[in-house]
C-alpha positions as CSV (number, residue, x, y, z in Angstrom):
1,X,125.9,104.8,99.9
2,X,126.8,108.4,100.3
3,X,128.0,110.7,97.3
4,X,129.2,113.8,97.0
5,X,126.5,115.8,95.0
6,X,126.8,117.1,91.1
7,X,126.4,120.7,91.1
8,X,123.2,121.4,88.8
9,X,121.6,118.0,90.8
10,X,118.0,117.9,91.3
11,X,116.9,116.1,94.1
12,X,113.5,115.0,95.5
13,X,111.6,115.6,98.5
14,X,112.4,112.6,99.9
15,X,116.2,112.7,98.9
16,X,115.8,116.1,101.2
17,X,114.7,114.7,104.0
18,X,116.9,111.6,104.2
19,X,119.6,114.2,103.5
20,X,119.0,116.3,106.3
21,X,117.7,113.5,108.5
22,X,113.9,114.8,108.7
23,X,110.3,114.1,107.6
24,X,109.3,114.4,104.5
25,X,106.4,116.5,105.5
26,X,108.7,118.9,107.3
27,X,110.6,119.2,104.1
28,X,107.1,119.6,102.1
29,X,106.0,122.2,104.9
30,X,109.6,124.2,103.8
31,X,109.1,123.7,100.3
32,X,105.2,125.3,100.9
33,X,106.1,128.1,103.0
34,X,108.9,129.2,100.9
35,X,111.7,128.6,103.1
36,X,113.3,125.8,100.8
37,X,113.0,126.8,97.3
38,X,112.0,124.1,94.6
39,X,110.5,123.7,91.5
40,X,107.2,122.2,90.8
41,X,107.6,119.3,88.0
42,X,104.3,117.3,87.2
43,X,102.8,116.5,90.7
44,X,106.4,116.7,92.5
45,X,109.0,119.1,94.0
46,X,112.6,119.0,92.7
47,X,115.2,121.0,94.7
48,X,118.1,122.3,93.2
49,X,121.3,121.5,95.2
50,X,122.2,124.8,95.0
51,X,118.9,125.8,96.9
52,X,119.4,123.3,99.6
53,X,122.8,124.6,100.2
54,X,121.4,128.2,100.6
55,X,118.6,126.7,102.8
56,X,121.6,124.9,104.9
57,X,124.0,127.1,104.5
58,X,127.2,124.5,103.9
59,X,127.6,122.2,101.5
60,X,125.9,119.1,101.4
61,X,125.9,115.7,100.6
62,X,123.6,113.9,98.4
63,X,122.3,110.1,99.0
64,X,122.2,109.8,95.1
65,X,122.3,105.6,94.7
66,X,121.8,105.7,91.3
67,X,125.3,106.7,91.4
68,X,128.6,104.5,92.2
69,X,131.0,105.4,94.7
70,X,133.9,106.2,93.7
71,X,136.1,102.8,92.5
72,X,132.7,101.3,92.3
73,X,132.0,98.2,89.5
74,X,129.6,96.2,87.9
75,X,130.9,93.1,87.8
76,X,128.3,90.8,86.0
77,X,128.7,86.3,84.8
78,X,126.3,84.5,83.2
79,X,126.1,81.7,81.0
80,X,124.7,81.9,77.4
81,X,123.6,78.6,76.1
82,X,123.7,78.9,71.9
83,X,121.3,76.0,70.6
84,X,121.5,74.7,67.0
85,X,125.4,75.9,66.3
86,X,127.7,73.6,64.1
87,X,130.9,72.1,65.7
88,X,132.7,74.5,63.0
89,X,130.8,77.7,64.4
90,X,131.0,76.8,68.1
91,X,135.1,76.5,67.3
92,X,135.1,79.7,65.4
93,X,133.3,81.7,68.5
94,X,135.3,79.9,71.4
95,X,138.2,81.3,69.2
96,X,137.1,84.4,69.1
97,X,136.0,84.8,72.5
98,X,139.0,83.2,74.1
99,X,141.1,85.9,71.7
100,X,139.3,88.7,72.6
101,X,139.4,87.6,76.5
102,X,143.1,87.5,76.4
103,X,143.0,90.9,74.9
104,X,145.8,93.5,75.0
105,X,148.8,93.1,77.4
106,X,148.3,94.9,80.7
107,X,144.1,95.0,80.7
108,X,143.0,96.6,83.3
109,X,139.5,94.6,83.5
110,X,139.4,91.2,84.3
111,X,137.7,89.1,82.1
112,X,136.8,85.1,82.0
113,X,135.9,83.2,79.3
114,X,135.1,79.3,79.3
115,X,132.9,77.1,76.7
116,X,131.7,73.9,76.3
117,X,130.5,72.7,73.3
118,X,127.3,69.6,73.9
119,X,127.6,67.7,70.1
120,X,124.6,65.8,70.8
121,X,122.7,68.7,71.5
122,X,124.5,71.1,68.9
123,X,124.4,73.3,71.6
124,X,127.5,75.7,72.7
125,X,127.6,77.5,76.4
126,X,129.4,80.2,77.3
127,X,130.3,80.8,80.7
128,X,132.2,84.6,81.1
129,X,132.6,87.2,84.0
130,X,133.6,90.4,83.3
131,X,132.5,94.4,84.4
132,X,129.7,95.5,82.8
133,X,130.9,97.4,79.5
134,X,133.0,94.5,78.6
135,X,130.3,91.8,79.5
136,X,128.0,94.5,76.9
137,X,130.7,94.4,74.1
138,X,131.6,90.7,74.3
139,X,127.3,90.4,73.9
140,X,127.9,92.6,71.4
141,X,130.8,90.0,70.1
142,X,128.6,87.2,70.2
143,X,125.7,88.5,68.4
144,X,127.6,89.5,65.1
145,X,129.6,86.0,65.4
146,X,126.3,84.3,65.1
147,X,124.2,87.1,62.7
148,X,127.1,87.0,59.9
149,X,127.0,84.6,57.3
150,X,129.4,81.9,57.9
151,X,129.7,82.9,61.3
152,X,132.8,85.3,60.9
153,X,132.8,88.5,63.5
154,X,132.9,92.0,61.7
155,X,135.9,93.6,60.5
């Protein structure tokens, strides 16, 4: 995945050498020299973009992965399976949850919500795909639903 670098970015040794496509002891040998200016932190060398750009002398870009491209998603699903839950509570959560997945007009985020509730098992599954911040708040959703006396979600 290639990113455009964040000014102020820090990047390692080995984020340097994949960068300018050579061996990380050639970038270490730089680095030791004085060449390619970096900063010593614990037992490693951090480079500051900045530097490498005066070392390269044009701008370059950064193999950051911990970082999405642009129009990039999470998108996670999963299925929760809620043991011991009344036929009462499992219709009050599937309520809310189906409520909340329709959400307001126009949503931007898809977001799927199906249930089944087992009565011989007392046992509710959820089955939902959503992006990640959603999938976090309708966890988030869940968890009061079933912390809150009578099973109510939080004002």
């Amino acid at each position: 995945m290639t990113l455009q670098a964040q000014p102020g970015s820090l990047l390692s040794v080995e984020q340097v050498a994949e960068i300018l496509k050579l061996h990380v002891r050639t970038i270490r040998n730089y680095v030791r020299s004085g060449t390619l200016k970096a900063t010593r932190i614990g037992k490693q060398y951090r480079i500051a973009l900045g530097d490498l750009e005066a070392f390269t002398g044009q701008p370059v870009e950064n193999h950051d992965e911990r970082v999405l491209a642009p129009g990039g998603r999470v998108e996670v699903s999963g299925v929760i399976s809620v043991t011991g839950v009344t036929p009462a509570l499992a219709t009050r959560l599937t309520n809310t949850l189906m409520a909340t997945a329709k959400g307001p007009p126009g949503r931007s985020e898809p977001l799927a919500v199906s249930t089944t509730y087992e009565v011989e098992h007392d046992r509710l599954r959820i089955l939902m795909s959503a992006d990640l911040p959603t999938m976090r708040s309708m966890l988030g959703l869940i968890d009061a639903v079933l912390e809150r006396p009578g099973g109510t979600a939080p004002p």
